[in-house]
C-alpha positions in Angstrom: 0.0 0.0 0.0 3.2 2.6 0.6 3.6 2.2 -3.3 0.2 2.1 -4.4 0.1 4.0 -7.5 -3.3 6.1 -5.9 -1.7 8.5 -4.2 -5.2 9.1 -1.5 -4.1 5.3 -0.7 -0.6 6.9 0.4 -2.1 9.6 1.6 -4.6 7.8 3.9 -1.5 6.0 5.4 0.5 9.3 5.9 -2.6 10.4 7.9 -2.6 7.4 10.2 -1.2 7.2 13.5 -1.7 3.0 13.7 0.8 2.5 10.7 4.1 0.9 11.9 6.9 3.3 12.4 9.4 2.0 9.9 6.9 2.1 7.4 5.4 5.3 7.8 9.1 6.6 8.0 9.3 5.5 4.0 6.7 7.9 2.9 9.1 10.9 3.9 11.0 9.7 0.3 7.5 9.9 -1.3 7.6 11.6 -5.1 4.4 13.1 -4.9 5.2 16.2 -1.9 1.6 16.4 -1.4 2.2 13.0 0.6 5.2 14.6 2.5 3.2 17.5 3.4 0.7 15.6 4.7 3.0 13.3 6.5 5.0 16.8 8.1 1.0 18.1 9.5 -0.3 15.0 10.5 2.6 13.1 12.4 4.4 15.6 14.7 5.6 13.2 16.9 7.8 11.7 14.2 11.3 10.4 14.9 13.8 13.6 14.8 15.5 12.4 11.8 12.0 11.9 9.6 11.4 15.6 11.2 14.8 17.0 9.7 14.1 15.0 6.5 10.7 17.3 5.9 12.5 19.9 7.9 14.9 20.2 4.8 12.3 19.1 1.9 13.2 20.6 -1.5 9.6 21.7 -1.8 8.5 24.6 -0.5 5.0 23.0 0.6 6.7 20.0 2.2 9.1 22.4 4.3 6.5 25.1 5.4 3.9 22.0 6.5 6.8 20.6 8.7 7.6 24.0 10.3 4.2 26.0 10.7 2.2 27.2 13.6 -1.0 24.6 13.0 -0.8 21.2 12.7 -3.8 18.2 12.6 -2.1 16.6 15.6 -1.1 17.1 19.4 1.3 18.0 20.7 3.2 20.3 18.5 6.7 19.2 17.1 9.8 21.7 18.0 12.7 21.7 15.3 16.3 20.5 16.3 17.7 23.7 17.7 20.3 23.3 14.9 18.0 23.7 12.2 16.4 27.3 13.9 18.9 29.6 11.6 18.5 27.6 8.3 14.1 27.8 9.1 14.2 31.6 10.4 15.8 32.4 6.7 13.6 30.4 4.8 10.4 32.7 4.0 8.1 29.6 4.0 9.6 28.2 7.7 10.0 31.7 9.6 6.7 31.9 10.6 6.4 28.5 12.2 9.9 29.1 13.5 9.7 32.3 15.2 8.3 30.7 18.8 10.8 27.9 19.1 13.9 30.6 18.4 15.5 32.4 21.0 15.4 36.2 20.7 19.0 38.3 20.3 18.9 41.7 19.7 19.8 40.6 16.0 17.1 38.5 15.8 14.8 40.1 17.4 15.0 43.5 15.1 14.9 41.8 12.0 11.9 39.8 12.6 10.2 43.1 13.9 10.6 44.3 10.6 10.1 41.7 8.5 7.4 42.6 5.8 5.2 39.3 7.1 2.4 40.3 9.3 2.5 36.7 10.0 5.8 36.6 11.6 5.5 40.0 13.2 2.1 38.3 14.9 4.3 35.3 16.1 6.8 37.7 17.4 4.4 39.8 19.3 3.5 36.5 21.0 7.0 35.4 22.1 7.9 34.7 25.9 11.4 36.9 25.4 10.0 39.4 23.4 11.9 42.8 25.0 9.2 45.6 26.2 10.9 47.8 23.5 10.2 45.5 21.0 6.2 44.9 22.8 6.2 48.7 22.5 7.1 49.1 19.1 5.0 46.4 17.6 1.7 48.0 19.6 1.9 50.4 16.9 2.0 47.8 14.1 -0.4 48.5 11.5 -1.9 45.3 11.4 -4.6 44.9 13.7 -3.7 41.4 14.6 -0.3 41.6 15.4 -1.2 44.5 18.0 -3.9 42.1 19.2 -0.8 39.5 20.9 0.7 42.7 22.1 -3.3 43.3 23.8 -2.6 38.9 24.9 0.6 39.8 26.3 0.4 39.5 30.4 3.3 42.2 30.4 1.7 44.7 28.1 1.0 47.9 30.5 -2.7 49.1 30.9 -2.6 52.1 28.7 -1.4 50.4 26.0 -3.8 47.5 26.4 -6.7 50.3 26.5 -5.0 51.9 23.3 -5.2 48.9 21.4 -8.6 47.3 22.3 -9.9 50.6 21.5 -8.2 51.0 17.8 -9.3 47.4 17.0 -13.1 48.6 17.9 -12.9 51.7 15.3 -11.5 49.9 12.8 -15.1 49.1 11.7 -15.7 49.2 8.3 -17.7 52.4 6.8 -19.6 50.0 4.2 -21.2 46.9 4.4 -18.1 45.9 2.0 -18.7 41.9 2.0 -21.8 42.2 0.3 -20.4 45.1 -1.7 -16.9 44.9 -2.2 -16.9 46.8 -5.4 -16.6 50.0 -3.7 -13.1 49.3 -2.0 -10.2 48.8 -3.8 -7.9 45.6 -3.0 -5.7 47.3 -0.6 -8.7 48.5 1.2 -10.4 45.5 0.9 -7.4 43.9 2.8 -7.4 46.0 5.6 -10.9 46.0 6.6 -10.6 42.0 6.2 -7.7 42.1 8.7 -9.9 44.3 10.9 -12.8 42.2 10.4 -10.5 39.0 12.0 -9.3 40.9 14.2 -12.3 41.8 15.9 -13.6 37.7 15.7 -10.4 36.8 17.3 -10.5 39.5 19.9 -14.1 38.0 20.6 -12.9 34.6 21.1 -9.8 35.1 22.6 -8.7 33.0 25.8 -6.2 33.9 28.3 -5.1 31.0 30.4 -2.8 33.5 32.7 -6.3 35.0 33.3 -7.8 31.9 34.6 -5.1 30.8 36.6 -5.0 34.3 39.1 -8.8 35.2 37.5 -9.5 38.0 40.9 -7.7 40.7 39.0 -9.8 40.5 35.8 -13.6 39.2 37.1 -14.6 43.2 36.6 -12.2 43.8 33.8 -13.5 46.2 30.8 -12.6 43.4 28.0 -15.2 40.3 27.5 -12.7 38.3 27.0 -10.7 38.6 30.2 -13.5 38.3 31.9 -14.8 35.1 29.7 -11.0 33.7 31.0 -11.4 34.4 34.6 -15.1 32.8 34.2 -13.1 29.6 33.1 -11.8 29.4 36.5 -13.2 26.6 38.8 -12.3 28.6 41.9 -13.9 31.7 41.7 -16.2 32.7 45.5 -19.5 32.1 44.9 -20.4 36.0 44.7 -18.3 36.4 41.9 -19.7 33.6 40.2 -23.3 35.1 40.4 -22.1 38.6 39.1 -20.5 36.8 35.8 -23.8 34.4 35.6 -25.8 38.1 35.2 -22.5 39.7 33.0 -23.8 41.9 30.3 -21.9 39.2 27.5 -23.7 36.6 26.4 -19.8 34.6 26.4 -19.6 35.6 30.0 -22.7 34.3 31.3 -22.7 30.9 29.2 -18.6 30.5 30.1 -19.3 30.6 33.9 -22.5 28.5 33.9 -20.4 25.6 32.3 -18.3 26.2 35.0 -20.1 26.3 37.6 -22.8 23.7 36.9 -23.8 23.0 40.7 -25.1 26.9 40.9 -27.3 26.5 38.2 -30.9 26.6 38.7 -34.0 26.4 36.0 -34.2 30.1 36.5 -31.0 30.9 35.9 -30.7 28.1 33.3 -33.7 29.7 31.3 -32.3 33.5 31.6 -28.9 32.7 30.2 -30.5 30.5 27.4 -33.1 33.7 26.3 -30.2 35.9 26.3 -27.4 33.7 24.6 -25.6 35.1 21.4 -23.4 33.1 19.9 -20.3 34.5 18.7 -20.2 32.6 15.6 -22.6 30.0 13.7 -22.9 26.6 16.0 -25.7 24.5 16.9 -24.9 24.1 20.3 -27.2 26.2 22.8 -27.3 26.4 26.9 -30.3 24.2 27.2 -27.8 21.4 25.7 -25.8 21.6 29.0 -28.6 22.3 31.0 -31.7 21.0 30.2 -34.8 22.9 31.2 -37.7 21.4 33.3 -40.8 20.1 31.0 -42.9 22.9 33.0 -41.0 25.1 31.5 -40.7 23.7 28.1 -44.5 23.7 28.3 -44.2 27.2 28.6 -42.2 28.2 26.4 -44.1 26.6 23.3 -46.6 30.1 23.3 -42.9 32.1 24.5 -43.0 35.1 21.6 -39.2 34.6 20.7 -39.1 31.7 18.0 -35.6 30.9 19.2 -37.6 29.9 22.9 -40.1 28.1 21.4 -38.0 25.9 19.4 -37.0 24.2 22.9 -40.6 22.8 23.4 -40.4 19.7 21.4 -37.4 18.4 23.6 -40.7 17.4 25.8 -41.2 14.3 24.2 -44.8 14.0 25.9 -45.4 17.7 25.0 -49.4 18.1 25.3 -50.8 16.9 22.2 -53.0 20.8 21.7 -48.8 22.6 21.9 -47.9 20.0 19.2 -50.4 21.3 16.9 -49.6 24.7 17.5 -46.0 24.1 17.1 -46.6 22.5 13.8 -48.6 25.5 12.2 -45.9 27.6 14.1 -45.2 31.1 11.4 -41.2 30.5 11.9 -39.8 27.7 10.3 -36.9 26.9 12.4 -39.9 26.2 15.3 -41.7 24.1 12.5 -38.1 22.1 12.1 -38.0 21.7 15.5 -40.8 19.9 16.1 -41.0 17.7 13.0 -39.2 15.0 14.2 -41.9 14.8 17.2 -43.1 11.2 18.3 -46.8 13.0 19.1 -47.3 14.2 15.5 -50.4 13.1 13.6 -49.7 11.7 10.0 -52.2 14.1 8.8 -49.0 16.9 10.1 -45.9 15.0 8.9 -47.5 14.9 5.8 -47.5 18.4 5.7 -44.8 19.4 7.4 -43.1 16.8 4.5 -44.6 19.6 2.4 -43.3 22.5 3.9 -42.0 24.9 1.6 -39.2 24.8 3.7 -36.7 22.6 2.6 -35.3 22.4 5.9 -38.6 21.5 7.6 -39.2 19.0 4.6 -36.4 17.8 5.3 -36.5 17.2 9.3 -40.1 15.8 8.4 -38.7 13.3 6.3 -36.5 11.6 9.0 -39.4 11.5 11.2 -39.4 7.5 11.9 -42.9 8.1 12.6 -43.5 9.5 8.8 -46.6 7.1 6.7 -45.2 4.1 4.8 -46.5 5.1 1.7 -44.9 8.7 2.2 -41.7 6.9 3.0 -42.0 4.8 -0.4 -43.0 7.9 -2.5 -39.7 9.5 -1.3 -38.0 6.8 -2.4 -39.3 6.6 -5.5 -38.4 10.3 -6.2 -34.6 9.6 -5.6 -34.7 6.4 -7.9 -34.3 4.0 -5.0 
């Protein structure tokens, strides 16, 4: 199979952490350096000298996937110490390089003005990094290099204030992803740095912050507080001022961590107001299911997003299952399509729905009419 002539065969066995040592080793000397680069991201605890063989790969691809700052597996390879100066001159490597180097002044400079955002963002990050240096790069003009100086535990509070607030008014003028026409590239560029700037500044973690989180439990930035509510030792009054913490991130972070001081009540409030910061179909109520009183309840609730929570009663009354499958939103009509206490007279129209969605959820309803479950076979030619 190492010399199958399918290279996805090769590659599947690159991938694989069950294949035999020795005979992973031999797909280092592979032709096809799509199969090296694979092997360099997904085996990164590979012995040193199949490391230094990527390490020193003729092919850019191969090199820069054996020396970068993501990999597909845990923990993260270092490089030989010998190999730093060759892989912080090589363009593809330096990035990947920069947090395994150690910093003289040399060193240091260069990579401070090296024309990579990339590298200067790794740099801003590093442990040695001199508070000159910090200093220097808080003024970068990319957005998220200054956001690692904002990470750094040593970055003074002015500055930190400086930068938060410049990454907030970097806010594009113009709805420019759905019109991009009016910007011109380099434009476009920098409000799409912004743009990830502001998502990562959302989602950042700070695990200096949770492990001495009483500084930072009334700090001005979500995030810090969203690290010190990762804490498992927080006093029980500071737990119930992050549980009520104007951020949705806040209030969801510390209820997962502090699942003994969560009541329906609480449980109910933090699901109305959760926000996710970006698209995922996880919600509170997945942690911490709510009562069937309230589920009961919340099939009349005006927000759509509430009522959708009902059908999780399984012996929901039968009058709320009707309502719920005439419900005006759709995503409540999805909801409760897969519901054991449907009539077939209402799977067969919720199989109809014009939403495809609904249709859809309808469809895998085990529940759904034989002859409806034939007919859909029949329209896929099965």
């Amino acid at each position: 199979m190492l010399d199958d002539a399918d290279p996805g065969v090769r590659e599947h066995l690159a991938e694989r952490d069950h294949v035999p040592t020795d005979l992973r080793a031999r797909l280092a000397a592979d032709p096809d350096p799509k199969i090296r680069a694979t092997l360099a991201q997904w085996w990164t605890q590979a012995p040193e000298s199949v490391r230094r063989i990527l390490l020193t790969d003729p092919e850019d691809a191969v090199r820069a996937a054996a020396c970068a700052t993501y990999y597909r597996r845990l923990p993260h390879p270092v490089p030989p110490a010998d190999l730093l100066p060759a892989l912080l001159a090589d363009p593809v490597t330096r990035v990947g390089a920069v947090r395994h180097c150690t910093l003289d002044p040399d060193t240091t400079r260069r990579l401070a003005d090296d024309p990579d955002a990339e590298v200067r963002k790794e740099l801003a990050e590093h442990p040695e990094l001199p508070p000159q240096l910090r200093d220097m790069l808080a003024e970068d003009p990319s957005p998220r290099v200054t956001l690692r100086v904002f990470a750094r535990q040593d970055t003074p509070e002015p500055t930190r204030a400086a930068i938060h607030a410049q990454i907030l008014s970097d806010a594009p003028p113009v709805d420019w992803l759905t019109d991009p026409q009016v910007l011109d590239d380099d434009t476009l560029d920098r409000q799409l740095t912004s743009k990830l700037a502001r998502l990562e500044l959302r989602t950042l973690r700070l695990p200096w912050v949770t492990a001495d989180p009483m500084p930072y439990v009334d700090s001005p930035y979500a995030c810090f507080r969203v690290s010190a509510a990762m804490s498992d030792r927080l006093p029980a009054p500071v737990v119930a001022r992050l549980l009520d913490d104007e951020e949705s991130s806040v209030r969801t972070t510390m209820a997962r961590h502090a699942r003994d001081q969560i009541d329906p009540a609480t449980a109910e409030r933090i699901e109305r107001g959760y926000r996710p910061v970006k698209r995922t179909r996880w919600r509170p109520a997945d942690d911490f299911p709510l009562p069937t009183d309230v589920l009961r309840r919340l099939a009349t609730d005006p927000d759509p997003r509430m009522r959708q929570l009902a059908p999780r009663d399984l012996d929901l009354p039968v009058e709320l299952v009707h309502l719920l499958a005439a419900d005006p939103d759709h995503t409540v009509r999805r909801a409760i399509a897969t519901h054991p206490r449907l009539t077939p007279l209402e799977l067969t129209q919720l199989l109809a729905d014009p939403s495809e969605s609904v249709a859809t959820a309808a469809a895998g309803n085990p529940d759904l009419p034989r002859q409806h479950m034939h007919w859909l076979l029949t329209l896929a030619g099965l």
